[in-house]
C-alpha positions in Angstrom: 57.6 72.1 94.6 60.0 73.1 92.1 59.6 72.7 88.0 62.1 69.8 86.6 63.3 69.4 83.2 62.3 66.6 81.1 65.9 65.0 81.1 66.0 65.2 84.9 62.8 63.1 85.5 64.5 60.1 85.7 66.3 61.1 88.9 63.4 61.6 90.5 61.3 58.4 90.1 58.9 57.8 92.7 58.2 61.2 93.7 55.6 64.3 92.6 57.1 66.6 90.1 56.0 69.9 87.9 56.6 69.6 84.6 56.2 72.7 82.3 56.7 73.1 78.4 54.9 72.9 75.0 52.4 70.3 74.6 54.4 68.3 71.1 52.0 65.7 71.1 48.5 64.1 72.2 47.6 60.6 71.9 44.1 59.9 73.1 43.5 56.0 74.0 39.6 56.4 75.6 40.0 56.5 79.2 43.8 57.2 78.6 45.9 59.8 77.0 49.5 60.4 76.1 50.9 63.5 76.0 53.8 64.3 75.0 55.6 67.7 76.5 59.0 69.1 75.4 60.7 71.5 77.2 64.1 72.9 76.2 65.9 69.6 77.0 63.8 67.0 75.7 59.9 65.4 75.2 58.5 63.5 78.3 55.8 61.2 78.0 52.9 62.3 80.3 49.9 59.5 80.8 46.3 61.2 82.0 43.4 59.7 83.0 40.6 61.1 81.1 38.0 60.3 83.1 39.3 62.8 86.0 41.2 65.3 83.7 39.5 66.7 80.5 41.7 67.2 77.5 39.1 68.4 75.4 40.0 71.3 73.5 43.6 70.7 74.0 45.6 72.0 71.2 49.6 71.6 70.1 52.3 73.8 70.8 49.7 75.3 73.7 52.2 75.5 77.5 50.9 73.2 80.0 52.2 72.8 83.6 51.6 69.1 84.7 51.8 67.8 88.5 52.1 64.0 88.9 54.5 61.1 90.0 57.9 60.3 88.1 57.5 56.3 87.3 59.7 53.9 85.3 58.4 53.0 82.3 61.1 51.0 80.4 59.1 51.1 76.6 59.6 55.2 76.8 62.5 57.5 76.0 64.6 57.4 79.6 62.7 55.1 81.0 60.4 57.4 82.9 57.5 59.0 82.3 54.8 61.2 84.4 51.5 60.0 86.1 49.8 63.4 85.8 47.2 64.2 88.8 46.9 68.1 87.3 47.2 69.5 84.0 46.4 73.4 84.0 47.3 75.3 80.5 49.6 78.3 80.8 48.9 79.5 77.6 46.7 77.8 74.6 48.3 78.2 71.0 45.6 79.3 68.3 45.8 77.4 64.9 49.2 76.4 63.4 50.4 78.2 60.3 52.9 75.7 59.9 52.4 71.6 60.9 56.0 71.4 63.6 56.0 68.3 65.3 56.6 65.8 62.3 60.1 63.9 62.8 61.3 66.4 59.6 59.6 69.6 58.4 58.6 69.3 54.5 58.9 72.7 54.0 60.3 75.0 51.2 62.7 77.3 52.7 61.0 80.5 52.8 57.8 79.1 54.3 60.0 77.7 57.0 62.1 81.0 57.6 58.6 83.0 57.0 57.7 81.0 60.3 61.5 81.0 61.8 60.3 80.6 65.8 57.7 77.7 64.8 60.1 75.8 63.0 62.6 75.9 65.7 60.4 74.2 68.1 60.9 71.4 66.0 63.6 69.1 67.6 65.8 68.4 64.2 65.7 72.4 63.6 66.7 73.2 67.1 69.5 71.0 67.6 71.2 73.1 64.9 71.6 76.1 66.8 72.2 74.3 70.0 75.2 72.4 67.9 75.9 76.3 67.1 76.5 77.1 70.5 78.3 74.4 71.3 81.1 75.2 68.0 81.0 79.3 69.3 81.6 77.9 72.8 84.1 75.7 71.7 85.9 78.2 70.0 86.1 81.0 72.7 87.4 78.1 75.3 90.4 76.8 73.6 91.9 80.3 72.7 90.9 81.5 76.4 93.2 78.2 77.0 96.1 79.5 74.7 96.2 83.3 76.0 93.8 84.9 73.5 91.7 88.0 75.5 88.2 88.3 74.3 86.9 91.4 72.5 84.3 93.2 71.4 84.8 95.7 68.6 82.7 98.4 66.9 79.9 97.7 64.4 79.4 100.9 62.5 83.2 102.3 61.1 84.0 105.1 59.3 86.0 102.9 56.4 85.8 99.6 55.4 88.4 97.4 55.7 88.8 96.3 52.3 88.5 100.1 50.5 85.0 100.9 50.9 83.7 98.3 48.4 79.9 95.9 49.4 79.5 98.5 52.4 76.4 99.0 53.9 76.1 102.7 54.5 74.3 104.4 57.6 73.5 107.8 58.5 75.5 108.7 61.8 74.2 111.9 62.8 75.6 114.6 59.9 78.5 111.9 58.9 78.0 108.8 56.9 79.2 105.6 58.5 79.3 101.9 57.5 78.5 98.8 59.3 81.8 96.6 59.3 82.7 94.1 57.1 84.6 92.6 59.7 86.5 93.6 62.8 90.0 93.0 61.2 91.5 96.5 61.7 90.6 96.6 65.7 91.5 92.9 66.0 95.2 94.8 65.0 95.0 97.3 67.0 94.3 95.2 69.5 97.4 93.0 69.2 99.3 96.7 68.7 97.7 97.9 72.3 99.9 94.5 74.1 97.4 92.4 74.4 99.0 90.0 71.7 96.1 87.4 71.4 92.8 88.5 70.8 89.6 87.1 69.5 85.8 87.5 68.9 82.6 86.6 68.3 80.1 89.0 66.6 78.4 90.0 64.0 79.9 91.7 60.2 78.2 92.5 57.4 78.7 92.4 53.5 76.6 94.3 51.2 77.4 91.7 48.3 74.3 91.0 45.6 74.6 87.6 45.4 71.3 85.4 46.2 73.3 81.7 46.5 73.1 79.0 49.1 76.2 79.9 49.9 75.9 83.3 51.1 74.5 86.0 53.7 74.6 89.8 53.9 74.8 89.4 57.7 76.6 86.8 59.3 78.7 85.4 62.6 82.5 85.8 62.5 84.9 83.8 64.7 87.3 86.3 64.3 91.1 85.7 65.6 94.7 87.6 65.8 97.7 87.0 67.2 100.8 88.6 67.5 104.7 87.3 67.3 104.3 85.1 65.0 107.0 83.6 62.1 104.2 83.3 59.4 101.5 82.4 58.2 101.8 78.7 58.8 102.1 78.8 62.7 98.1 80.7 62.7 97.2 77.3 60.2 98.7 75.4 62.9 96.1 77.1 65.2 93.5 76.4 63.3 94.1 73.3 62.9 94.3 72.1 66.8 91.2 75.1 67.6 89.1 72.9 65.0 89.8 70.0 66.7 89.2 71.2 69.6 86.0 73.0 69.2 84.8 69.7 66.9 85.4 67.2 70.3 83.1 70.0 72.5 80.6 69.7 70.0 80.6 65.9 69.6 81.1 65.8 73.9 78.2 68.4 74.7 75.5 67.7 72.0 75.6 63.9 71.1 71.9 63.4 71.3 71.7 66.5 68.9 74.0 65.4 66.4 72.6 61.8 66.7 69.2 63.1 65.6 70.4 65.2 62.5 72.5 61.6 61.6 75.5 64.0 61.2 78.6 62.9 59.8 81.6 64.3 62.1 84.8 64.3 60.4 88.2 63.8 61.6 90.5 66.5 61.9 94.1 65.0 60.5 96.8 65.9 62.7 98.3 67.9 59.7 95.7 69.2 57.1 96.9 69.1 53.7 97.9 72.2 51.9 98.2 73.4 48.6 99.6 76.4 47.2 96.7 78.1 45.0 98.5 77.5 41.9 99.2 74.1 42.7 95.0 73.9 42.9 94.6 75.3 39.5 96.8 73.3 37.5 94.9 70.4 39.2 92.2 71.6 38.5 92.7 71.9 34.9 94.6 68.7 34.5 92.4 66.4 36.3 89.4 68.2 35.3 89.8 70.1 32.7 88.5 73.5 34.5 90.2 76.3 32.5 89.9 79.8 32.9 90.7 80.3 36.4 91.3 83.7 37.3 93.5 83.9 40.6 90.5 82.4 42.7 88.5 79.3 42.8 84.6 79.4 42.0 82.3 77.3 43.6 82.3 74.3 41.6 86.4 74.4 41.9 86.1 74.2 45.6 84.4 71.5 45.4 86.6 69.8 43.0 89.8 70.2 44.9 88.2 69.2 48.0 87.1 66.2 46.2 90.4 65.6 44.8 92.1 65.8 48.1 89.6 63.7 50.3 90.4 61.2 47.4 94.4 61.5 47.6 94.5 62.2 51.6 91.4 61.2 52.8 90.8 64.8 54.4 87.8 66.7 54.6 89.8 70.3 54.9 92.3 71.6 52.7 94.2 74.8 53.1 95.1 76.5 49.9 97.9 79.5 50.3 99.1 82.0 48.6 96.7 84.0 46.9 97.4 86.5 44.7 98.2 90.2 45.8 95.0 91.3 43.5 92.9 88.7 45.6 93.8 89.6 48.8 93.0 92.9 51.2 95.9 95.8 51.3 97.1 94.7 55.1 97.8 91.0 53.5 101.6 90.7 54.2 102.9 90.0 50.8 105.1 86.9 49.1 107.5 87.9 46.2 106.0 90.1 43.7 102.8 88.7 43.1 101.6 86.5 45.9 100.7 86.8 49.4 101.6 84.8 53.0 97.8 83.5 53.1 95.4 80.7 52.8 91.5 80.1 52.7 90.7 76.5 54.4 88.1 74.6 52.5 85.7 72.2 54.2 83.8 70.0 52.4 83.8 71.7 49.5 83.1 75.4 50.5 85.4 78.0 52.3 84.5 78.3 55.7 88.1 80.2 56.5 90.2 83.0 55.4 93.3 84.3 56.9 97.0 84.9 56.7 100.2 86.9 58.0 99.2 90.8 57.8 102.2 94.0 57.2 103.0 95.2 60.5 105.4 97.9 58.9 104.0 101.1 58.5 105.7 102.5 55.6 105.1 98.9 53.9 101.4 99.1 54.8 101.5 102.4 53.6 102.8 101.8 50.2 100.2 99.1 50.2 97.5 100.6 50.8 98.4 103.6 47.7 99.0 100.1 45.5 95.5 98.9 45.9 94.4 102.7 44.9 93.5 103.5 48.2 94.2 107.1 50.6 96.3 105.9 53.6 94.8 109.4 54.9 91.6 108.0 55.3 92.5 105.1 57.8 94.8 107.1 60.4 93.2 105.6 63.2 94.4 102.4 62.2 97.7 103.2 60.8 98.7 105.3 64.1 99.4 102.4 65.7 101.9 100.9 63.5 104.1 103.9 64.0 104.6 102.9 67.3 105.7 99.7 67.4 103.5 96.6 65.8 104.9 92.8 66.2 104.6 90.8 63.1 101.0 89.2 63.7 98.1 87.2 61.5 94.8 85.7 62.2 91.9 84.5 60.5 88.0 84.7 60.6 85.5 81.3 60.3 82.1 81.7 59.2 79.8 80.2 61.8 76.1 79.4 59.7 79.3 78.3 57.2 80.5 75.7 59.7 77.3 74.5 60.9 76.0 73.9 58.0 78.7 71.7 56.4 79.3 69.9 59.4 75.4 68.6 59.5 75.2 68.3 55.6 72.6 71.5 55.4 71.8 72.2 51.3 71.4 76.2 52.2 73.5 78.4 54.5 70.3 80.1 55.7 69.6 76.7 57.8 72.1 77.6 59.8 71.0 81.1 60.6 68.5 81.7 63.3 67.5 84.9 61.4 68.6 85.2 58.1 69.5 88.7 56.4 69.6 88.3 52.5 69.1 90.9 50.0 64.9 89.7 50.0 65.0 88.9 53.5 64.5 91.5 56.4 62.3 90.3 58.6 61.8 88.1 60.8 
């Protein structure tokens, strides 16, 4: 006899089952207890007779393995639960640091990521990540769909991508190395090597001090980049259908999930408003009277704008364009004399995406590169490959924790991290 899930009891009514997983609950009646056992696709309600099974002892989160019969029981979750005949414990779990299996965890946030694998037995905290999944899986499936190859790109560089600046440094054998910032120069090499349409998932890290809700030193990346293009409008165009499309997996493969976080789904408009940067900040200081904006937004001006344009256009994302040269990263493919062919989109109030059109000329990269005071010597791997022929190209990269955790109304950006790395946090 094989083990079953919890969800798939209900297709088995009538007949002896195995059930395995953590014991989430016990309910003790006299002669009758309830206990309830989650595995990783639900709780099942499992009834024992106490007078020919001893529970004694029995304590939370320990595994169990229960035999018995699958029966209906319309008042229970599914309409099924299990008529046990032999409960034998897998493995008992000493006492609880942490108290799990409330309906929410009233926790502060460090006790909770202090006790990270606890608290994601707890259903609410684990349909985040599985949410997660579902938005990463989302993602790689509709650019597989458009002609995007999959790739997987270095984590420890010799350079930074943005001039050596919030680099973590490593020793590499006698050299010093860097863990990457992102994979932006190999997601252009990439594109350079003919396979056009690229993309990845991973890991980049930023060695910035700041200790906000907002931010992590390591964090995932849904990095993209695609060659051919006219500009920078046609990879917001992209985005904009990739969002949607990665949105409807989500809703489609983890309903229950989002149902139980009471999450708010927006709707992606079929054109997501824009706004040229500048256009932002003289809102920003008419309607609001935010002055001293220096060529960026800070958090509380995100928010604004986004405010002001779910107001005006009843949109949840706004793209803003055309940040300054001094703003943007030496490949940024610039606009005039001081702006640049590229956008941050704003969700909800915080940046979740940055991106734009990138120089695909190598003198013009070249010249860039001296502009933003930095030695094109140093980066000949990368600029080898525009000597031999680069199409125009963009992309963009989406924070994932960012993502998640606007999309289920999370306060802190940690929430959405399985394993949070902070400048005070390294373990677990």
């Amino acid at each position: 006899m094989k083990r079953i899930l919890a969800s798939e009891a209900k297709e088995f009514t009538g007949n002896e089952v195995i059930i395995k997983g953590w014991l989430h609950r016990i309910r003790s009646m006299g002669k009758i207890a309830f206990l309830l056992v989650r595995d990783r696709s639900g709780i099942i309600q499992c009834v024992v007779d106490t007078r020919d099974i001893e529970i004694k002892g029995l304590k939370l989160e320990s595994v169990v393995e229960l035999r018995g019969t699958a029966v209906k029981n319309e008042s229970v979750k599914d309409g099924v639960e299990i008529q046990v005949h032999a409960l034998n414990i897998i493995s008992t779990a000493e006492d609880l640091p942490i108290e799990i299996n409330k309906e929410a965890l009233e926790l502060n946030l460090d006790v909770l990521l202090n006790n990270r694998v606890l608290s994601m037995r707890n259903p609410k905290i684990n349909a985040i990540f599985k949410i997660q999944a579902a938005l990463a899986q989302g993602f790689s499936q509709y650019l597989t769909q458009q002609g995007f190859t999959q790739i997987f790109t270095p984590k420890i560089v010799a350079e930074g991508t943005e001039g050596g600046t919030n680099l973590f440094t490593v020793d590499y054998f006698d050299k010093k190395a860097y863990l990457a910032q992102s994979p932006q120069f190999y997601k252009q090499m990439m594109v350079g090597a003919g396979y056009e349409r690229v993309f990845e998932t991973g890991h980049v890290y930023r060695a910035e001090s700041h200790d906000t809700k907002r931010h992590l030193n390591e964090y995932v990346s849904l990095d993209l980049e695609m060659g051919f293009i006219e500009d920078e409008y046609e990879i917001m165009e992209l985005e904009t259908e990739l969002l949607r499309f990665m949105i409807e997996k989500m809703t489609q493969t983890c309903g229950a999930e989002l149902e139980l976080l009471d999450a708010h789904i927006p709707v992606v408009p079929m054109e997501i408003p824009k706004l040229k940067l500048t256009e932002a900040i003289q809102i920003l200081k008419t309607q609001y009277g935010k002055n001293n904006i220096d060529g960026d937004l800070d958090p509380e001006g995100e928010a604004l704008i986004s405010g002001y344009v779910k107001e005006k256009y009843n949109s949840d994302f706004v793209f803003l364009t055309h940040y300054p040269q001094s703003k943007r990263p030496m490949y940024t493919m610039p606009a005039g004399e001081y702006e640049t062919h590229s956008f941050d989109l704003l969700f909800r109030g915080l940046e979740i995406t940055t991106g734009g059109q990138r120089i695909h000329q190598y003198e013009k990269l070249k010249s860039n590169m001296l502009k933003h005071g930095l030695n094109p010597d140093n980066f000949e791997g990368y600029m080898s490959v525009f000597r031999h022929g680069m199409p125009p190209h963009g992309g963009l990269a989406i924070g994932l924790e960012r993502i998640t955790a606007m999309l289920l109304g999370l306060e802190n950006v940690r929430e959405a991290s399985t394993f949070p790395r902070d400048r005070n946090r390294l373990a677990p």
